[in-house]
SERO-4910 file (N, C-alpha, C, O; in steps of 0.05 Angstrom, whole numbers):
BEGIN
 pado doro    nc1    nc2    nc3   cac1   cac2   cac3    cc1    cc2    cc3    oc1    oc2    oc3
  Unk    A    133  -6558   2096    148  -6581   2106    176  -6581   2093    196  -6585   2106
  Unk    A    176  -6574   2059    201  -6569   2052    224  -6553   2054    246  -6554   2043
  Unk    A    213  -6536   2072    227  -6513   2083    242  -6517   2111    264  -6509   2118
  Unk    A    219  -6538   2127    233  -6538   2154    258  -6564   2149    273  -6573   2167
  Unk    A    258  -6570   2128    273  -6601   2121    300  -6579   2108    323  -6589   2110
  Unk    A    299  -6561   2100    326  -6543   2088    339  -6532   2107    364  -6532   2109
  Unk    A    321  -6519   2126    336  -6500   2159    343  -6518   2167    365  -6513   2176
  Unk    A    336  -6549   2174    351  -6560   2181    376  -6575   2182    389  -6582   2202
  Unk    A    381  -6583   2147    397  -6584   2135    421  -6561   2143    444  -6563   2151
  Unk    A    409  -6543   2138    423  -6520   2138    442  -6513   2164    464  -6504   2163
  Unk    A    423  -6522   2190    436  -6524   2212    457  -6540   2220    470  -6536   2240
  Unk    A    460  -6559   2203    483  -6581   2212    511  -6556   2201    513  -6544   2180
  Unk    A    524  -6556   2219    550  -6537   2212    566  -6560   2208    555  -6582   2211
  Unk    A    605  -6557   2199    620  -6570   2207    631  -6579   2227    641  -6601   2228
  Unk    A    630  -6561   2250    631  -6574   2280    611  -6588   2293    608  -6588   2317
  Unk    A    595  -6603   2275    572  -6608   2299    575  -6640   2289    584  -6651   2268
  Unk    A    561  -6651   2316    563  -6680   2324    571  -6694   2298    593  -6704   2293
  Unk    A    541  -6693   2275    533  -6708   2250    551  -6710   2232    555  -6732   2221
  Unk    A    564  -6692   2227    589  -6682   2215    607  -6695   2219    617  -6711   2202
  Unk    A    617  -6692   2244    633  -6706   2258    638  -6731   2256    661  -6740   2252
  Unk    A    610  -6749   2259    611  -6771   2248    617  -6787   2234    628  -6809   2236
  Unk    A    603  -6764   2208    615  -6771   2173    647  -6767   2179    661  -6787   2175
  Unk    A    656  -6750   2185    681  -6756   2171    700  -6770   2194    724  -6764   2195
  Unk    A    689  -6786   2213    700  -6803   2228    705  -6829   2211    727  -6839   2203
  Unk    A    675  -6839   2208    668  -6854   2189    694  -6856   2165    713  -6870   2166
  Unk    A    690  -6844   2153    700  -6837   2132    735  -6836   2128    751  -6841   2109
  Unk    A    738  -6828   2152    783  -6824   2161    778  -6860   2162    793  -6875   2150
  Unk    A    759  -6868   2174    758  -6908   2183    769  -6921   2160    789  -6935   2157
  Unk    A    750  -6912   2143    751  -6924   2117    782  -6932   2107    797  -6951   2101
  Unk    A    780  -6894   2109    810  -6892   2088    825  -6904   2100    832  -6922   2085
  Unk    A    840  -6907   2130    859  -6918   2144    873  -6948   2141    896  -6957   2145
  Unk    A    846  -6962   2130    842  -6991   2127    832  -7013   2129    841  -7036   2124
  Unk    A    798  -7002   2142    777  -7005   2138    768  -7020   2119    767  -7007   2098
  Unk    A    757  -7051   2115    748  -7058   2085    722  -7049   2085    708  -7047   2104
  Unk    A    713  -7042   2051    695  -7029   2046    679  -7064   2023    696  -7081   2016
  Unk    A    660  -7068   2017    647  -7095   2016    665  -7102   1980    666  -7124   1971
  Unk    A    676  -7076   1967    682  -7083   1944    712  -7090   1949    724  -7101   1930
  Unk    A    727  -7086   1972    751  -7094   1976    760  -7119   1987    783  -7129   1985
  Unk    A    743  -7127   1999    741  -7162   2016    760  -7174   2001    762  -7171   1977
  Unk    A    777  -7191   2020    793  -7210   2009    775  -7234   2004    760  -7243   2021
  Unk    A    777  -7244   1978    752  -7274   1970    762  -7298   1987    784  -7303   1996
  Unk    A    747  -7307   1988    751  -7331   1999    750  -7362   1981    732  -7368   1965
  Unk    A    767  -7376   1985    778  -7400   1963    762  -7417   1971    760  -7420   1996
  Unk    A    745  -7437   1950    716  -7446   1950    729  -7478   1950    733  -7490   1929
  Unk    A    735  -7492   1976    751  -7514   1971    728  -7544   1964    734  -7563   1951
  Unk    A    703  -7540   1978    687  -7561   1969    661  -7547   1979    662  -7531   1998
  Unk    A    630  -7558   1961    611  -7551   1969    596  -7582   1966    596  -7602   1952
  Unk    A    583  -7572   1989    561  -7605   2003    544  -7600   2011    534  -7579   2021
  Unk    A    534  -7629   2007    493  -7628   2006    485  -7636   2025    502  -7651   2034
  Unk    A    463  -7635   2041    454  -7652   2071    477  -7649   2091    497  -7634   2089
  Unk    A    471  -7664   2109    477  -7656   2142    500  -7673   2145    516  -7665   2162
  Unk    A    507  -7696   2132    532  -7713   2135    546  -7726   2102    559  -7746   2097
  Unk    A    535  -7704   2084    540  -7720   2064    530  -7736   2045    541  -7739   2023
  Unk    A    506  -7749   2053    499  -7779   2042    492  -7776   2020    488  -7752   2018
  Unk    A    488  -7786   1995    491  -7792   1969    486  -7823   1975    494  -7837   1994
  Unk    A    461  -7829   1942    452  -7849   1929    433  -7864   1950    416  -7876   1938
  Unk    A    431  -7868   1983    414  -7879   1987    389  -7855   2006    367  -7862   2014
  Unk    A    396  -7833   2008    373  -7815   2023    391  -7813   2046    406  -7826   2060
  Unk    A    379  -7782   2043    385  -7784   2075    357  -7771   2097    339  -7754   2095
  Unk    A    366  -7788   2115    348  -7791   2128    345  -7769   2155    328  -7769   2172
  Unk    A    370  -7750   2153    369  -7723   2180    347  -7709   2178    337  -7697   2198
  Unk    A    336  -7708   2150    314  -7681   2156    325  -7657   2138    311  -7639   2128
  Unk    A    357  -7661   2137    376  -7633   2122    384  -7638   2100    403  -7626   2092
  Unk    A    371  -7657   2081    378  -7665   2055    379  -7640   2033    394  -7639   2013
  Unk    A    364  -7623   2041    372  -7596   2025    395  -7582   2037    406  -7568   2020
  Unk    A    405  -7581   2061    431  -7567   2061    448  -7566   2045    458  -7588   2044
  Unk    A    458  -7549   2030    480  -7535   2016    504  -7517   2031    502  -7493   2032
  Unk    A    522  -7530   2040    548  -7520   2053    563  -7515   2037    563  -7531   2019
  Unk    A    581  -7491   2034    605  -7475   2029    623  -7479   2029    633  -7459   2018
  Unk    A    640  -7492   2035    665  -7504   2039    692  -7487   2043    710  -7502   2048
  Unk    A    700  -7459   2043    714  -7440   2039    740  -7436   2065    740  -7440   2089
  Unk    A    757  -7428   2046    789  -7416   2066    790  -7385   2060    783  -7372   2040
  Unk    A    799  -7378   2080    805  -7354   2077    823  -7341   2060    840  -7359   2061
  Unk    A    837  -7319   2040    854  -7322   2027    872  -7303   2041    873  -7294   2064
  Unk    A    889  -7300   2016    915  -7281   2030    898  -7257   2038    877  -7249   2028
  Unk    A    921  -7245   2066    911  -7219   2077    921  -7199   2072    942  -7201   2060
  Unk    A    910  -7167   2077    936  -7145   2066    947  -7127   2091    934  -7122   2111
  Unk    A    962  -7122   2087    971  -7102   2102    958  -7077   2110    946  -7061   2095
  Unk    A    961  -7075   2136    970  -7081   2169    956  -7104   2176    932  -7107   2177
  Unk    A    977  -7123   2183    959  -7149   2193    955  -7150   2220    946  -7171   2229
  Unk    A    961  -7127   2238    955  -7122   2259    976  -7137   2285    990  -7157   2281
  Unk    A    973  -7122   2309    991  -7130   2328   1022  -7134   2328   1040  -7117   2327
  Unk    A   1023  -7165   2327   1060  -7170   2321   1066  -7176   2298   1088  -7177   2289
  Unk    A   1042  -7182   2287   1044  -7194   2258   1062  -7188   2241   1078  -7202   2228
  Unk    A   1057  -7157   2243   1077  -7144   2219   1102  -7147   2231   1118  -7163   2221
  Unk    A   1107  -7136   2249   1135  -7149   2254   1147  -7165   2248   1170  -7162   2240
  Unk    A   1135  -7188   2252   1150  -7227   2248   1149  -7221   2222   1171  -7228   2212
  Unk    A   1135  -7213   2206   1135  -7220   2179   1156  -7200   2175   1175  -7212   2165
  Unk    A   1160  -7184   2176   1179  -7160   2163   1212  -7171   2174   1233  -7166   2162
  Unk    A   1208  -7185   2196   1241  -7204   2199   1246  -7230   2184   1268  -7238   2177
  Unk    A   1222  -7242   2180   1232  -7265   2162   1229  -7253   2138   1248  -7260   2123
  Unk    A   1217  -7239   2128   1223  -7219   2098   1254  -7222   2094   1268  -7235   2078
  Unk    A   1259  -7205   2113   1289  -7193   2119   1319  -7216   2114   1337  -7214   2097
  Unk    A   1315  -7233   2132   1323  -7256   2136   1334  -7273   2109   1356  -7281   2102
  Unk    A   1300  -7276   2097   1299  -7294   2073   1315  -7273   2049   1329  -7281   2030
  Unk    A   1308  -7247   2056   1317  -7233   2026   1355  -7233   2028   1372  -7232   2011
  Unk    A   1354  -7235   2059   1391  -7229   2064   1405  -7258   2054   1429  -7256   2049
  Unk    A   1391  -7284   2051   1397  -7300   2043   1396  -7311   2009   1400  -7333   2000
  Unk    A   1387  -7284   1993   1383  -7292   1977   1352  -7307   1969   1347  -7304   1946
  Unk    A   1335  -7321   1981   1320  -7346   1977   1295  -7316   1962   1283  -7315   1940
  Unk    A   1295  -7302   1980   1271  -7283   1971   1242  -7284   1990   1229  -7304   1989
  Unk    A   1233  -7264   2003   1205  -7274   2016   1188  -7281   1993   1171  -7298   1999
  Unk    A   1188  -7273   1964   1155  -7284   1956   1166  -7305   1952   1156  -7324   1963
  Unk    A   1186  -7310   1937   1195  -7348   1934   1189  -7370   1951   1183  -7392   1943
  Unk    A   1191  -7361   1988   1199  -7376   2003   1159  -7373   2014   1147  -7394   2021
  Unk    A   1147  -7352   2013   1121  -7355   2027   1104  -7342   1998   1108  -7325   1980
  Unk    A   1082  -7364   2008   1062  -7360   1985   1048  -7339   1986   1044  -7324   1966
  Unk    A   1038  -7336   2008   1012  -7316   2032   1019  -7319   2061   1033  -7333   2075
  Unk    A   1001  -7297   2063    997  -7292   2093    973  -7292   2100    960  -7274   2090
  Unk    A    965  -7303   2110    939  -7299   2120    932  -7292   2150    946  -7304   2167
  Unk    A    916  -7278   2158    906  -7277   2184    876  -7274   2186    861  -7259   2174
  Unk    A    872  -7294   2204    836  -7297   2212    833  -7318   2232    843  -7340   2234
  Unk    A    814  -7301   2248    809  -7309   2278    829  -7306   2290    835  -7323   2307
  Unk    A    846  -7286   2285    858  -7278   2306    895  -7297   2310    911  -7297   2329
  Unk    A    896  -7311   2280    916  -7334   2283    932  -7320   2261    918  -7306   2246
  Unk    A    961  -7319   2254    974  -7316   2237    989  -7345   2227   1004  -7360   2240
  Unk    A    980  -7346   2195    983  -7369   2180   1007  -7356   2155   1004  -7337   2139
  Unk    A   1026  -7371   2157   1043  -7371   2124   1042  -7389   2121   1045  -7407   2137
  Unk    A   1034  -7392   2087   1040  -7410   2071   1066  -7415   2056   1075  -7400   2038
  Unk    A   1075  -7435   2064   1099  -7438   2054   1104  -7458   2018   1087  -7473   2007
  Unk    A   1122  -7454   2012   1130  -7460   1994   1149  -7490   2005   1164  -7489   2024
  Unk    A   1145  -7510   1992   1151  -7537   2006   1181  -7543   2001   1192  -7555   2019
  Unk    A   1201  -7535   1974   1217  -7527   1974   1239  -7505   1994   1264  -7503   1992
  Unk    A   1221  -7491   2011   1230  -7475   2023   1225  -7474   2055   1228  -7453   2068
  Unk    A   1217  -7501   2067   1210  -7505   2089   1218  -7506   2109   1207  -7502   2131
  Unk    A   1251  -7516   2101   1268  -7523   2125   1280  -7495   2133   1282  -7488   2157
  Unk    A   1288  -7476   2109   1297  -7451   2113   1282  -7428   2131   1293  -7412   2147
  Unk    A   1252  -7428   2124   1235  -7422   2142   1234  -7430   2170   1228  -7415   2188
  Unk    A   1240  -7449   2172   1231  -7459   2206   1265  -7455   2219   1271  -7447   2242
  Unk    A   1280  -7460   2202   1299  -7450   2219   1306  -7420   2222   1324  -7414   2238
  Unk    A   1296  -7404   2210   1303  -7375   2213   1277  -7364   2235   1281  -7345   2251
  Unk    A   1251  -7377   2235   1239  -7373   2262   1250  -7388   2282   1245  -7380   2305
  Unk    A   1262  -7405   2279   1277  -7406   2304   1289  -7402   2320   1286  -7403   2344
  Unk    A   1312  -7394   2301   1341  -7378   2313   1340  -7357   2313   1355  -7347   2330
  Unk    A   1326  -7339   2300   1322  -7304   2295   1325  -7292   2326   1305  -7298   2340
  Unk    A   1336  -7283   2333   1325  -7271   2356   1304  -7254   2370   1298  -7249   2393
  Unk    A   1292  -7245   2335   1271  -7221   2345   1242  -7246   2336   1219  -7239   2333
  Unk    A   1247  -7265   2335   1216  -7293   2326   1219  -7308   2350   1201  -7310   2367
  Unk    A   1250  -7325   2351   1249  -7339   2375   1224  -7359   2378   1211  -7362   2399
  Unk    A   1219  -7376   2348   1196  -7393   2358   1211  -7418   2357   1217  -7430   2337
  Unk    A   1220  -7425   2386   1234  -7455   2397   1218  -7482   2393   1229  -7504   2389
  Unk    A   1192  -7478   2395   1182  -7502   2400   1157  -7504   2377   1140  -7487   2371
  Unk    A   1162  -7531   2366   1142  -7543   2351   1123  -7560   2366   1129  -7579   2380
  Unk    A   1100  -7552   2361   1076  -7567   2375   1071  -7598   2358   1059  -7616   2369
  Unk    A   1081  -7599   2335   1078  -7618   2324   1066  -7612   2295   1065  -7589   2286
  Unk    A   1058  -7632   2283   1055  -7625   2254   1018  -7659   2249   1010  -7681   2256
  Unk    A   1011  -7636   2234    987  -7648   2230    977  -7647   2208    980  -7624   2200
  Unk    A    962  -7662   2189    948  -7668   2160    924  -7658   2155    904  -7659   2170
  Unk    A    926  -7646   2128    887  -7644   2123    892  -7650   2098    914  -7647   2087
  Unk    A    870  -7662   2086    853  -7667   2061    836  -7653   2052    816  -7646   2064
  Unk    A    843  -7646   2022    820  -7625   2007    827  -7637   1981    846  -7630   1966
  Unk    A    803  -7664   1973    802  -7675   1955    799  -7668   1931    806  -7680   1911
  Unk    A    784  -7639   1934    781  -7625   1906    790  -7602   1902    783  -7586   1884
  Unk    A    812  -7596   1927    831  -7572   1915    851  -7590   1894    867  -7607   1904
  Unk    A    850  -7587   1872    865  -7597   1844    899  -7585   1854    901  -7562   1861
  Unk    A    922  -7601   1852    940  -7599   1859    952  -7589   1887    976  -7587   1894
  Unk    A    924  -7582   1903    937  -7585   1925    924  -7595   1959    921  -7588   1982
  Unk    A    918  -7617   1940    900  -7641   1960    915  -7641   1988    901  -7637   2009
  Unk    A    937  -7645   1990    944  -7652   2015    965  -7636   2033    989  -7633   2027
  Unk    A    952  -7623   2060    970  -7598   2064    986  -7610   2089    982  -7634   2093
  Unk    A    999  -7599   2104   1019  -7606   2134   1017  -7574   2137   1023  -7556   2121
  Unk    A   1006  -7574   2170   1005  -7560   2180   1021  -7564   2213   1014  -7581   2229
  Unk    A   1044  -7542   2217   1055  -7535   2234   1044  -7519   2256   1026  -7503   2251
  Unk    A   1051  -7523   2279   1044  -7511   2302   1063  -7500   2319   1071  -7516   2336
  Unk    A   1073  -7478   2319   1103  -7466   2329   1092  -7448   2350   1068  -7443   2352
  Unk    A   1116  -7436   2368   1103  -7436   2398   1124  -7422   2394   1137  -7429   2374
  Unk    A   1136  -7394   2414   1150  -7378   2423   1161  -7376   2448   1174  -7356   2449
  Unk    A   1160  -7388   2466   1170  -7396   2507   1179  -7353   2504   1171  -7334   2518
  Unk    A   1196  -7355   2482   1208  -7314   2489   1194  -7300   2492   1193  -7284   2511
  Unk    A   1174  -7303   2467   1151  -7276   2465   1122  -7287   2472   1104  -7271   2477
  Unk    A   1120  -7301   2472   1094  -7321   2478   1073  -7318   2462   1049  -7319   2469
  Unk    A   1084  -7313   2438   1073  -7317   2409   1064  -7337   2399   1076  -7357   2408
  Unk    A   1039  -7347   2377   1032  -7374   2372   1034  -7371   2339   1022  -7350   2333
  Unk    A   1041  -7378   2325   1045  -7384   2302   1032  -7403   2277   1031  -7426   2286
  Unk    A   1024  -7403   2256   1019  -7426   2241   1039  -7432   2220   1055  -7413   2215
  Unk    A   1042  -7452   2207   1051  -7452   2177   1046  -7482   2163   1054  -7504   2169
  Unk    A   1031  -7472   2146   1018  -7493   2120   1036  -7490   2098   1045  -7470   2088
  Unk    A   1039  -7530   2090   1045  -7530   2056   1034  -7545   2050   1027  -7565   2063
  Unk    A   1030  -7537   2026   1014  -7556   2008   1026  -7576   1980   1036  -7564   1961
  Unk    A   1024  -7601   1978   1030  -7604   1960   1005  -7632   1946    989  -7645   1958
  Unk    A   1011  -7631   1924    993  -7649   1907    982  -7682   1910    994  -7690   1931
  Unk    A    971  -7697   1904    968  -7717   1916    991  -7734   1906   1007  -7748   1918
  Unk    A    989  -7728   1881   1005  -7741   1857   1035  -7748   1866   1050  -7767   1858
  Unk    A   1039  -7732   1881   1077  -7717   1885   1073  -7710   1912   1074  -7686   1915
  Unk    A   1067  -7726   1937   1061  -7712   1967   1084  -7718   1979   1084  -7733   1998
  Unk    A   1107  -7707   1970   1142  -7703   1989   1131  -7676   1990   1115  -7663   1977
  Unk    A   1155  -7670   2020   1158  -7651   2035   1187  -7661   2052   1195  -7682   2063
  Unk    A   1198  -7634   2046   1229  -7638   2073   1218  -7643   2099   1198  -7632   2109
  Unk    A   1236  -7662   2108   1222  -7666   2145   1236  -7632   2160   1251  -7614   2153
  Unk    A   1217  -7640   2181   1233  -7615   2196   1245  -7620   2220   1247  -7603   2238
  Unk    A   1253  -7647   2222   1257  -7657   2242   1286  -7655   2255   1291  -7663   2278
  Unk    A   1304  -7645   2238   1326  -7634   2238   1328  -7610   2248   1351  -7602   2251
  Unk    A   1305  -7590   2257   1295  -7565   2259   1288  -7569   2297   1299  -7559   2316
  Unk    A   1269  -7584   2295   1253  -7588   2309   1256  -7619   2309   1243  -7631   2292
  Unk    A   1273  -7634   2329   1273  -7663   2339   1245  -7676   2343   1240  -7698   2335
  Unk    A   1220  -7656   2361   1201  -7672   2374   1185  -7677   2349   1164  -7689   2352
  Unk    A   1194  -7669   2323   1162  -7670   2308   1168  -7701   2287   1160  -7703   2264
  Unk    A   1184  -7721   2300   1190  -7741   2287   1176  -7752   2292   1172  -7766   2272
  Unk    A   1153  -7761   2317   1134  -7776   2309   1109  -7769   2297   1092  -7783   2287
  Unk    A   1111  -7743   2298   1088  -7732   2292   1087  -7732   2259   1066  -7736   2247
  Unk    A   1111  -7728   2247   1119  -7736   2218   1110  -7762   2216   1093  -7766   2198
  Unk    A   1117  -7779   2230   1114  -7814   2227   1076  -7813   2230   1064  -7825   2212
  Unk    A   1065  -7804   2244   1038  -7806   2253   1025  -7791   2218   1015  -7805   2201
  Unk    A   1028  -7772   2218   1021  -7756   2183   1027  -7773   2168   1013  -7771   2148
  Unk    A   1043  -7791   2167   1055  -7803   2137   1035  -7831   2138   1027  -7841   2117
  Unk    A   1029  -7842   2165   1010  -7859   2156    983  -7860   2159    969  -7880   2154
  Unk    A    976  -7842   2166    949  -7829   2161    936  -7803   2138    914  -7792   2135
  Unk    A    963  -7801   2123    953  -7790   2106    965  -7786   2077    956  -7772   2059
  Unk    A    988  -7801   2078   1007  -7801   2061   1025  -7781   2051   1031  -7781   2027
  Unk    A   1032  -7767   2064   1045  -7751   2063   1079  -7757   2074   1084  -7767   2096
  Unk    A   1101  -7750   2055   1123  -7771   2050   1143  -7747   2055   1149  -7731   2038
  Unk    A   1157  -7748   2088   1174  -7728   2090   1204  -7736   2088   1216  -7750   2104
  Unk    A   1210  -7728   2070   1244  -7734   2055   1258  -7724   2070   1254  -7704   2084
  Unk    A   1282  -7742   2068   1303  -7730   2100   1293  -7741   2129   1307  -7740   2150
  Unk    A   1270  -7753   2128   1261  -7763   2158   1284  -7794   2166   1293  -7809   2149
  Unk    A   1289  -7795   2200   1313  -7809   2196   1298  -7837   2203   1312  -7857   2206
  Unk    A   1276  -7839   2205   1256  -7871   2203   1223  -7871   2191   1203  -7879   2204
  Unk    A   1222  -7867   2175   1198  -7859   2163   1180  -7889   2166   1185  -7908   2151
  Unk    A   1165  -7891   2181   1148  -7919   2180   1118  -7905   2194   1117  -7886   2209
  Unk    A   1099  -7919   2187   1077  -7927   2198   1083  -7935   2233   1101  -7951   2240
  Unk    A   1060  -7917   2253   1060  -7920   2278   1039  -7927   2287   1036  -7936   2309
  Unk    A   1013  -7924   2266    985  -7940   2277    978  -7961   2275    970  -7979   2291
  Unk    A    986  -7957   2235    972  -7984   2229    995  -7997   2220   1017  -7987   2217
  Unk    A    984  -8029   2214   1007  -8048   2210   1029  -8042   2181   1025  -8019   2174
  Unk    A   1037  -8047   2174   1064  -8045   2160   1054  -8042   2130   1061  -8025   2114
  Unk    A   1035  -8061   2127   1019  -8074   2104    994  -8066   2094    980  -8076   2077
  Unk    A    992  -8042   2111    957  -8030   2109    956  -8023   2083    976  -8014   2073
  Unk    A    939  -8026   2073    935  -8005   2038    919  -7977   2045    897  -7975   2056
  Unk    A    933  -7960   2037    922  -7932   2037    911  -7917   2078    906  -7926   2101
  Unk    A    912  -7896   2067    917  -7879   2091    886  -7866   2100    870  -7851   2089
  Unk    A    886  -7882   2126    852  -7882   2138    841  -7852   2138    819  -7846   2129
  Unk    A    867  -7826   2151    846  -7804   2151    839  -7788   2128    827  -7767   2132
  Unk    A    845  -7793   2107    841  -7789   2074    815  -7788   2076    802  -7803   2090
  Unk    A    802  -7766   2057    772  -7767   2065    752  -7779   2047    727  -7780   2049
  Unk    A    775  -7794   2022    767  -7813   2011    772  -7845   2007    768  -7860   1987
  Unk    A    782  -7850   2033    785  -7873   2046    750  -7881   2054    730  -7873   2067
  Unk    A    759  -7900   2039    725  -7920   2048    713  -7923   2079    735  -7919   2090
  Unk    A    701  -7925   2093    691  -7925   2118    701  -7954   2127    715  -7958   2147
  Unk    A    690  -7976   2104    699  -7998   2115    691  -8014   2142    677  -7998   2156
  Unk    A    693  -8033   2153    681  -8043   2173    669  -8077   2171    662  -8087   2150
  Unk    A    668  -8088   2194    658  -8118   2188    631  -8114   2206    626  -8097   2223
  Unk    A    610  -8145   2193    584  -8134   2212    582  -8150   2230    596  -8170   2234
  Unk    A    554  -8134   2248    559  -8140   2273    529  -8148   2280    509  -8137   2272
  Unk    A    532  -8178   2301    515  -8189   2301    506  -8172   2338    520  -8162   2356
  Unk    A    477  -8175   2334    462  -8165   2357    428  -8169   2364    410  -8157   2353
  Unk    A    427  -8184   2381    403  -8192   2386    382  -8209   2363    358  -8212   2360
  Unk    A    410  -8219   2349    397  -8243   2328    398  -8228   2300    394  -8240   2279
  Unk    A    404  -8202   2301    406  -8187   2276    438  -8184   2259    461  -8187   2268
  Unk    A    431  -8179   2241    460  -8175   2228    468  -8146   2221    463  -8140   2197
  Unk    A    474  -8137   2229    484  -8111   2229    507  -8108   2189    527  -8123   2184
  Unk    A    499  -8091   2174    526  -8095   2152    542  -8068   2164    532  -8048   2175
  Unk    A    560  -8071   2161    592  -8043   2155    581  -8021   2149    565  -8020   2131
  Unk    A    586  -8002   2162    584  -7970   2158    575  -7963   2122    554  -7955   2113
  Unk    A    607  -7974   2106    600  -7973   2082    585  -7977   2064    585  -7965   2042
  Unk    A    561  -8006   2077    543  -8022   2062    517  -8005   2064    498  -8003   2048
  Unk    A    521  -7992   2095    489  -7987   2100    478  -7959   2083    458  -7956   2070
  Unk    A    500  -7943   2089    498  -7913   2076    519  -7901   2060    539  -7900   2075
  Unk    A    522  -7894   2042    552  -7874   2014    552  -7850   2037    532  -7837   2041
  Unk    A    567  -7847   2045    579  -7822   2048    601  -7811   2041    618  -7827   2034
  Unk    A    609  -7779   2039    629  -7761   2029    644  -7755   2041    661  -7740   2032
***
């Protein structure tokens, strides 16, 4: 048996299929291929228990042992594939011809699912959006608007604004995130950049507190003038008055169950 296991060994030449394979395989790798010790990690923003959260009174889904992950993707490397490299290698260009510098002005790059995200530097925001604007080889005209997230236990950088930029030239879709602290949540408006994203600034600032400097009317558009603290905060209380029904008393979201 150990013999027919050697002739056959033996038979695999360099031209033949198996071979072939291997070092198909193998050119993959090298080209740019991640291999499991190369993975970009992923940034561990919160981990949670059960199916909605609940803490101190039970929960009652059935998923009280669930343990969720909470994770962002981190920076990506080069070839980020498609147009990617391109846009990035003109605002590189752009930012370095101005002095400002690409790593100064962008933190990371990221790409996943198929979306290209820069992180911007919040200092450096207005300069960014206007050099995708005007560039002629980016040409991203239109802001879709600007929108808030909360990450209570990313430590200094709880509260991000995320952009939505659009191309009509190349019909390109874009992202760009900044982040800044809860402590200190200014950011330059970009509204000077992009006119339409003044309400959408106004809509962020009171739902999440986020305080864009340079905005030319910065007020609350939901809630009243006088509200305390910013509802989509994800540690904004649930809150609620109760509600009577069929002779019963219903208590507030908050009373009945703690959630996260």
């Amino acid at each position: 048996m150990s013999d027919e296991k050697n002739d056959a060994a033996a038979a695999v030449k360099p031209g033949d299929a198996t071979t072939d394979a291997q070092s198909t395989s193998k050119a993959a790798l090298e080209a740019g291929s991640q291999t499991p010790g190369d993975r970009t990690a992923f940034e561990v923003v919160d981990v949670r228990h059960g199916l909605f959260g609940v803490h101190g009174s039970g929960d009652t889904s059935g998923y009280g042992g669930l343990v969720s992950t909470i994770t962002m993707p981190g920076a990506s490397e080069r070839p980020y594939g498609g147009w990617f490299d391109e846009a990035v290698d003109v605002l590189a260009e752009i930012l370095g011809e101005s002095g400002t510098g690409f790593d100064a002005a962008v933190e990371s790059v990221v790409v996943d699912r198929g979306e290209l995200t820069l992180h911007v530097a919040r200092e450096h925001l207005v300069e960014v959006v206007q050099a995708l604007r005007d560039d002629q080889d980016l040409r991203f005209e239109l802001s879709l608007g600007v929108s808030g997230v909360h990450y209570p236990h990313e430590a200094g950088r709880e509260l991000h604004a995320v952009y939505h930029l659009f191309s009509v030239t190349h019909s390109r879709a874009l992202r760009l995130e900044v982040s800044v602290p809860d402590e200190d949540p200014h950011l330059p408006s970009s509204v000077g950049v992009y006119p339409a994203n003044d309400w959408h600034e106004r809509e962020t600032f009171d739902f999440f507190g986020l305080i864009f400097d340079g905005h030319p009317g910065l007020a609350r558009i939901e809630m009243p003038d006088d509200w305390p603290g910013h509802p989509q905060r994800k540690d904004y209380p649930l809150g609620g008055i109760p509600v009577e029904y069929k002779g019963a008393t219903i208590p507030p979201a908050d009373q009945r169950r703690s959630y996260s």
